[in-house]
N, C-alpha and C positions, 0 to 999 in steps of 0.2 A: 504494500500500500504506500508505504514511503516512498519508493524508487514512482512508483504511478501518478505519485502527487494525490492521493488519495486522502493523506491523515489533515488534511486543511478545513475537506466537507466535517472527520469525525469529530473536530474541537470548534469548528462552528455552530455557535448556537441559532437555530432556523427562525426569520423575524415570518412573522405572518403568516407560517404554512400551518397545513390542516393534518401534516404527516404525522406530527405526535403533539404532546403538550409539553416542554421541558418546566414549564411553574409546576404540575402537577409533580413530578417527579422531586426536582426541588424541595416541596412542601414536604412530602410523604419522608423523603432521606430525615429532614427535619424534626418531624413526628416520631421516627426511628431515635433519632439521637436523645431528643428531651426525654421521650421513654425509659432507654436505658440507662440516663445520667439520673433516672430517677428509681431506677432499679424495680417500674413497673414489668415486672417478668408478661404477668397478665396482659396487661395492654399491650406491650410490645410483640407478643406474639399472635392477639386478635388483628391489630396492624397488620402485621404482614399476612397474617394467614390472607388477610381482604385484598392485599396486593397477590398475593400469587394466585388466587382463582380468577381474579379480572383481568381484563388488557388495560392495566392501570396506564395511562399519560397516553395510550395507544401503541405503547411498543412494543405488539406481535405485529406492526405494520410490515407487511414482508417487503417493502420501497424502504424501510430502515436497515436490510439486511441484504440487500443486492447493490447498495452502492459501495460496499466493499470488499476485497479477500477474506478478511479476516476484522471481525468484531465490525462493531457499528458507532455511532454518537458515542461519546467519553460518557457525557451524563444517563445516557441507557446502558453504558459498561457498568456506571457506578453503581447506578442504581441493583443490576442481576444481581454484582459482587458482595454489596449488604448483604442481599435479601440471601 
């Protein structure tokens, strides 16, 4: 992806497009954090359980996974690698 010029699109964040939501994702990492600095086990794992059955921010969009070799958006890497 680097040799391709690829890695530009995956740490650009998309102004106006309908492809995902990067605030959604944003919010949710956030949600994760205040959770765990607060040592709500509970919540923290109702959290995420709600992200992994949904297409949370939209990032099963399979247009987020064909503009590269390998990996997608940094903020939908960050986001799998929490969860």
């Amino acid at each position: 992806d680097e040799l391709a010029g690829r890695n530009h699109w995956k740490s650009s964040l998309p102004i106006g497009t309908d492809l995902y939501d990067p605030e959604v994702l944003s919010e949710t990492l956030q949600d994760f954090a205040r959770l765990y600095a607060a040592g709500d086990v509970d919540g923290l794992m109702f959290a995420m359980r709600a992200g992994l059955v949904r297409n949370i921010g939209g990032i099963c969009a399979p247009e987020l996974h064909r503009k590269t070799l390998v990996g997608t958006k940094r903020d939908v890497e960050d986001y799998v690698n929490v969860v």
